[in-house]
FIPARO-52878 format. One record per residue (C-alpha): residue in three letters; z, x, y. Coordinates in steps of 0.001 Angstrom, whole numbers, padded with zeros to 6 digits, always signed. Last residue first. Layout:
# residues N
ALAZXY/...
//
This chain:
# residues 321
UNK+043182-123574+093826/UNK+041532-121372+091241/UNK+042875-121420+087890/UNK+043714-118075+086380/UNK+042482-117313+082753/UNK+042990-113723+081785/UNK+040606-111440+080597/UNK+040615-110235+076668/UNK+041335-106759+076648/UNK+039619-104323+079240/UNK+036584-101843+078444/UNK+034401-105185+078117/UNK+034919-106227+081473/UNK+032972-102925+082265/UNK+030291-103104+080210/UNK+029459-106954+081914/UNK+029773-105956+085269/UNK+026987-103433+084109/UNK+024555-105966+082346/UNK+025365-108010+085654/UNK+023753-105727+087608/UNK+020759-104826+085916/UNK+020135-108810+085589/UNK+020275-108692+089707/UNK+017847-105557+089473/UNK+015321-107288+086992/UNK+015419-110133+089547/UNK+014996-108146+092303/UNK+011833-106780+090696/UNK+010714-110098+088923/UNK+010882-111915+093033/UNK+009912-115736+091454/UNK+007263-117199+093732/UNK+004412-116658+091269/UNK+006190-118594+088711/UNK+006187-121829+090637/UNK+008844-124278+092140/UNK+005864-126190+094484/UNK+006992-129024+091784/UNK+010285-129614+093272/UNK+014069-129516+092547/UNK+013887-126843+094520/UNK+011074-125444+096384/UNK+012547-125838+100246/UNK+015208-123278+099040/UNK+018593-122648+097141/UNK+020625-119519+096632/UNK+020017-116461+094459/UNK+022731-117202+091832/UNK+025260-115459+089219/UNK+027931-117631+087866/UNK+030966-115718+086443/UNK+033343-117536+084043/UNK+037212-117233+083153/UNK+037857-119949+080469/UNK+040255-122502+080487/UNK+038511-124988+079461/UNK+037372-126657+082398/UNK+035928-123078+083260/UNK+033619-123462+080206/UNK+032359-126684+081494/UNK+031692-125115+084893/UNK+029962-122332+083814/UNK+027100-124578+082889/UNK+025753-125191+086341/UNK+026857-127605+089651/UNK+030113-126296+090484/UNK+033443-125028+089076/UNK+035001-121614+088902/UNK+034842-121166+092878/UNK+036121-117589+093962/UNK+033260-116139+095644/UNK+031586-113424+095423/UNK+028752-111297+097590/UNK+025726-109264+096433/UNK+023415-107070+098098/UNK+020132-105264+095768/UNK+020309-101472+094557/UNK+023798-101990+092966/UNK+027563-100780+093015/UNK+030331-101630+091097/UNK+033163-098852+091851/UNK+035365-101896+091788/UNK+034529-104907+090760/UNK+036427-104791+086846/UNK+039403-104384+089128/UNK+039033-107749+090975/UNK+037641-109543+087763/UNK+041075-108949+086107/UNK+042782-111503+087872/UNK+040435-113788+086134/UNK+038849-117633+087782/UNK+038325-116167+091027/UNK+035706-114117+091505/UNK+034088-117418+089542/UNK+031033-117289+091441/UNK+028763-114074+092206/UNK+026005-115023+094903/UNK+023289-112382+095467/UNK+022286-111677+098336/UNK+022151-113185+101914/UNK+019837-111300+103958/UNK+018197-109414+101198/UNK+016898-112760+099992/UNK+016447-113211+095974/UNK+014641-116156+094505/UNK+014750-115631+091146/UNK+018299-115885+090328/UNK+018328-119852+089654/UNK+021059-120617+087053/UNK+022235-117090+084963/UNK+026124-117677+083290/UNK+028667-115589+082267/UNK+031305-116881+080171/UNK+034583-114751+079378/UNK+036873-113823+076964/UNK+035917-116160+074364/UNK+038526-116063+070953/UNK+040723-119041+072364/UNK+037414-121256+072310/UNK+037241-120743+068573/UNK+033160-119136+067777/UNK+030974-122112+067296/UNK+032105-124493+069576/UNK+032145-128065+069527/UNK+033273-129939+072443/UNK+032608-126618+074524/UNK+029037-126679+073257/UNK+028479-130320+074095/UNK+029817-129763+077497/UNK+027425-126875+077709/UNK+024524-128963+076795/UNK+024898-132188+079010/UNK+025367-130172+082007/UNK+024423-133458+083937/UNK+020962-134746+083151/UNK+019886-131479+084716/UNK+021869-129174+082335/UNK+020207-131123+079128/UNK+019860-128006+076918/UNK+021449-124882+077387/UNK+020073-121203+076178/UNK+023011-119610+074514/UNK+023836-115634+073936/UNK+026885-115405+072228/UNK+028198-111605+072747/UNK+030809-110088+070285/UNK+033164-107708+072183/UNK+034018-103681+072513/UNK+030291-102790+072625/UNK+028311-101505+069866/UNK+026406-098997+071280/UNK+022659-097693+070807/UNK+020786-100376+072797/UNK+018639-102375+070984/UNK+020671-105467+070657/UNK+022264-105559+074414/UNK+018989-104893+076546/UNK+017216-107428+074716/UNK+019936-110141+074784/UNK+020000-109458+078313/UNK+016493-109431+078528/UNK+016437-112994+076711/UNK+019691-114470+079254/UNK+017315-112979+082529/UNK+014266-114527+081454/UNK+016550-117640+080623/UNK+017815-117470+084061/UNK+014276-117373+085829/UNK+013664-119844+084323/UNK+015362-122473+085512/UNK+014933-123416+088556/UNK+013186-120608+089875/UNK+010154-121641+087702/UNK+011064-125028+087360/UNK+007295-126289+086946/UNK+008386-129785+088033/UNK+005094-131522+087214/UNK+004263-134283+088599/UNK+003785-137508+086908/UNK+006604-139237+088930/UNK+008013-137130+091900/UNK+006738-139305+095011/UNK+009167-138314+097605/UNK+009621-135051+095644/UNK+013720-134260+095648/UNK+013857-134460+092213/UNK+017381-135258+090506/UNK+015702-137955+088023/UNK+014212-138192+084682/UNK+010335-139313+085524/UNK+009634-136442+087748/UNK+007311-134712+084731/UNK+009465-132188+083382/UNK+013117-131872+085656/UNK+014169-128796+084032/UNK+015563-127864+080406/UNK+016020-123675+079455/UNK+019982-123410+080645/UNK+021134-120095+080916/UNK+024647-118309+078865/UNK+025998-115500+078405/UNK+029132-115994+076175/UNK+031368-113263+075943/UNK+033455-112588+072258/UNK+037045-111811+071214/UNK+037952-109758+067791/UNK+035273-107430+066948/UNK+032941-107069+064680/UNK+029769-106323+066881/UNK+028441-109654+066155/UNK+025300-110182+068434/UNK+024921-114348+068369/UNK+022267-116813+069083/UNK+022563-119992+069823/UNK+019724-122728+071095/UNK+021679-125599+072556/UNK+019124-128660+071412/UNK+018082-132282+072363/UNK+016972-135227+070957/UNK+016345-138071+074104/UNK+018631-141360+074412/UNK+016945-142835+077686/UNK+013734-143406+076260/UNK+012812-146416+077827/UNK+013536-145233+081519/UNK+016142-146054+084383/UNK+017170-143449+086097/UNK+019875-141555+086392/UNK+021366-141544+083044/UNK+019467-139906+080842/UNK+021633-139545+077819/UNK+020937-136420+075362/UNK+021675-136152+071832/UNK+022880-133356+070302/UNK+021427-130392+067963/UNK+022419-126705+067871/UNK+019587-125110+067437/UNK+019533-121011+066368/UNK+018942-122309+062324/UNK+020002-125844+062368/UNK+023893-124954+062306/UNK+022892-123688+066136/UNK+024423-119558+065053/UNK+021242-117686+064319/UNK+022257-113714+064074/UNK+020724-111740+066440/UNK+017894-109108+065132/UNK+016027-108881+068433/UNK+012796-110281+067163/UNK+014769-113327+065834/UNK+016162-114160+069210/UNK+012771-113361+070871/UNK+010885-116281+068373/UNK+014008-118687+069210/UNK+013206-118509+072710/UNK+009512-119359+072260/UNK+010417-122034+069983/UNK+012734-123554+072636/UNK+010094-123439+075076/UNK+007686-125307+072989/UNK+010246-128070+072428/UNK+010985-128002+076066/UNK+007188-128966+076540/UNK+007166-131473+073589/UNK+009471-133289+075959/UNK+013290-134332+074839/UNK+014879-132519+078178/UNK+012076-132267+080981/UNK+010523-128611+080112/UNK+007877-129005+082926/UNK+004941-129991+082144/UNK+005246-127076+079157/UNK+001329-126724+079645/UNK+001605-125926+082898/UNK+003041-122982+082282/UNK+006841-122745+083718/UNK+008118-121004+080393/UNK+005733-118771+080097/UNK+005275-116746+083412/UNK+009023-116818+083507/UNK+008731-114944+080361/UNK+005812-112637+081315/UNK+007428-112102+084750/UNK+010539-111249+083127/UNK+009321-108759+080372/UNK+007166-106821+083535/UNK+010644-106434+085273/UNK+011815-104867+082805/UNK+015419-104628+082565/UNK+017380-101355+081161/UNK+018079-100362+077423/UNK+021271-098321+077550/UNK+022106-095355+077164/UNK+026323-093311+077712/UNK+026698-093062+073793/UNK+023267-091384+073148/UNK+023795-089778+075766/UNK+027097-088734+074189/UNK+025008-087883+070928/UNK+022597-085782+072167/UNK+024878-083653+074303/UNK+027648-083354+071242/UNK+024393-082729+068896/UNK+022744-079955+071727/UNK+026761-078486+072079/UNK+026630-078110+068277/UNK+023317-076636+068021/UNK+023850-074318+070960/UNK+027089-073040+069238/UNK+025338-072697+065992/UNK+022615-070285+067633/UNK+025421-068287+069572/UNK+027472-067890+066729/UNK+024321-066182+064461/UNK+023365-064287+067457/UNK+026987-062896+067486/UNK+028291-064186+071297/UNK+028830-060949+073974/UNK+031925-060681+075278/UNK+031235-058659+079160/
//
């Protein structure tokens, strides 16, 4: 039998403990807490935000709450007005005095000095008090539309996403833009701002994802994953992607959330939802009701989809019929 010096044998194990300790280091990531996203969903559909209605001192307080987890993860403000980006919003649906309402895309960026960049995106407005239209209340004015499925459940998931990305210990293949829309319910009024004027060129995105309503998970339907269809590349990224909680695609690059605007451009999205229920659009839409642990397992899952895409180059753009 060889036998190793002592001497060779100690430096061996001290170079195979550093190539161990560094490849794990390599292969970690920060995971989702589920405890993070009931304390932010918890938050942002408090009474006391009456409902985040775009323009409201409520949404105002949500954006600052936002911005105060940006800055605690070291990402780089990226609104021209510190992490806001400012527009004005035009409610549209019904008629009220106030009609032309200042709002804000909050935009935060992870620059990992590379040469394309993903967008994750989740829009932080809801229906505040019933006075702005799109409830489905009866009676909706002076209630509050807590919008605790609807949406913020996706912002949980778009601030433990930016979590999970900054203190990890790689630096991914991509830049990441992490933006919390403004004015989705008047009509996506936020991301086609953001497309209209972009802060990163809208040839250097390789993909948007985007979080609308994932707090409502049912094991009997799963997870819906739109845009299958909007890359050729998403088929590949797919495979071998496995998860704890079901989930199904479809191809659709359009429909009713912020993806869409990006997809008009020529950008290949995915849009992760739960589904709808009796509570939306209404003010029984409370944080209790959001599932955190299938939540934290959906956000799991598109942190991984995520990795993968960004092992290939940028992702081609393929309009879906």
């Amino acid at each position: 039998m060889f036998t190793i010096p002592t001497f060779f044998k100690s430096l061996l194990t001290g170079v195979l403990l550093f190539v161990a300790g560094y490849c794990h280091a390599q292969d970690s990531d920060v995971k989702p807490d589920s405890l993070i996203i009931r304390r932010h969903v918890d938050f942002l559909a408090a009474t006391n935000l009456a409902g985040r209605g775009t323009g409201s001192k409520g949404l105002k307080k949500a954006a600052k709450y936002i911005e105060r987890h940006f800055k605690a993860y070291g990402l780089t403000p990226m609104g021209g007005k510190g992490y806001k980006q400012p527009f004005i919003a035009k409610v549209v649906r019904v008629p009220v005095p106030d009609s032309l309402r200042k709002a804000y895309n909050l935009i935060a960026y992870l620059d990992n000095k590379a040469a394309h960049t993903v967008v994750v995106g989740a829009h932080y407005d809801h229906l505040g008090l019933g006075r702005q239209g799109g409830s489905k209340d009866p009676s909706p004015e002076g209630k509050i539309h807590h919008g605790a499925d609807d949406n913020a459940s996706g912002v949980a998931g778009l601030l433990e996403l930016a979590r999970c990305f900054s203190q990890n210990d790689l630096q991914e293949n991509y830049n990441i833009l992490f933006i919390a829309f403004s004015g989705e319910e008047l009509g996506l009024l936020g991301s086609k701002h953001y497309v209209e004027h972009p802060v990163i060129p809208l040839n250097e995105l390789s993909f948007m994802v985007n979080m609308d309503m994932i707090g409502r998970y049912d094991p009997s339907r799963g997870v819906g994953i739109g845009g299958f269809g909007t890359s050729d590349n998403w088929p590949t990224i797919f495979e071998g992607i496995t998860s704890d909680i079901q989930y199904f695609t479809d191809r659709s690059g359009s429909g009713g959330s912020d993806h869409g605007s990006f997809y008009a451009k020529g950008i290949p999205v995915l849009f992760f939802h739960t589904g709808g229920h009796a509570d939306y659009h209404m003010p029984t839409d409370t944080a209790e009701k959001v599932d955190v642990k299938a939540e934290a397992a959906i956000v799991d899952l598109e942190m991984r989809i995520i990795l993968k895409a960004m092992k290939e180059n940028k992702l081609n753009f393929t309009e879906v019929k």
